[in-house]
N, C-alpha and C positions, 0 to 999 in steps of 0.2 A: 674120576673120569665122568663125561658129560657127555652124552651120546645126544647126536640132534639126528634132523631129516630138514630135507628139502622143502618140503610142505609142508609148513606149519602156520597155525592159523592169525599172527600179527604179522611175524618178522618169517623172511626166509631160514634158513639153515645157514648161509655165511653169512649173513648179517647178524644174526644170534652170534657166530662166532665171532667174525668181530669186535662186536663190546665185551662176550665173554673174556678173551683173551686180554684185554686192556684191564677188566677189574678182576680176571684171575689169571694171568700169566703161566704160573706152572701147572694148571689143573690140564689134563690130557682130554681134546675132544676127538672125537667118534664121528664120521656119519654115515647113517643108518639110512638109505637109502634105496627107491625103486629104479634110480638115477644114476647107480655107481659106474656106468660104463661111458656115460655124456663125457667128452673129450673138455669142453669150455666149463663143464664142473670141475674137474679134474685139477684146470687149471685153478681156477678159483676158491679150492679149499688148500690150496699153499698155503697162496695169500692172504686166507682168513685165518691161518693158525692152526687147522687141521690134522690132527697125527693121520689119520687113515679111511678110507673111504671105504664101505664094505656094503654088499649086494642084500634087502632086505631076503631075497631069495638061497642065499646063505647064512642061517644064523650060526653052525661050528664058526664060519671065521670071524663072526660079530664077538663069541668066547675066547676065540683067540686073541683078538684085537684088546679087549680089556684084560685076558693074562698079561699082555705084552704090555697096556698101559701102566697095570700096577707094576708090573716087576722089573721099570725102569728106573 
């Protein structure tokens, strides 16, 4: 699994995912986010290939979110 964020300092978080997902297809991404509640993020980590979107202010569901990656 590959945990990104929104702010990162060349590429955004679905722009990362984007190419991720093209040169690694099955690897499960994460984001790790201060953003997980933005409604036009939401939409846009569909579409970048994103398993799950999760609250930096929750990290349990950041552990959950990678149980749930690996143990698909």
């Amino acid at each position: 699994a590959i945990i990104l964020d929104m702010s990162m300092p060349q590429l955004d978080g679905l722009e990362t995912a984007r190419i991720l997902k093209r040169l690694m297809p099955t690897v499960p991404l994460i984001m790790f986010t201060n953003f997980a509640k933005d409604q036009l993020l939401k939409r846009g980590v569909l579409w970048a290939g994103i398993r799950q979107v999760v609250s930096k202010s929750d990290s349990l569901e950041l552990v959950k979110a990678l149980e749930g990656a690996f143990a698909a």
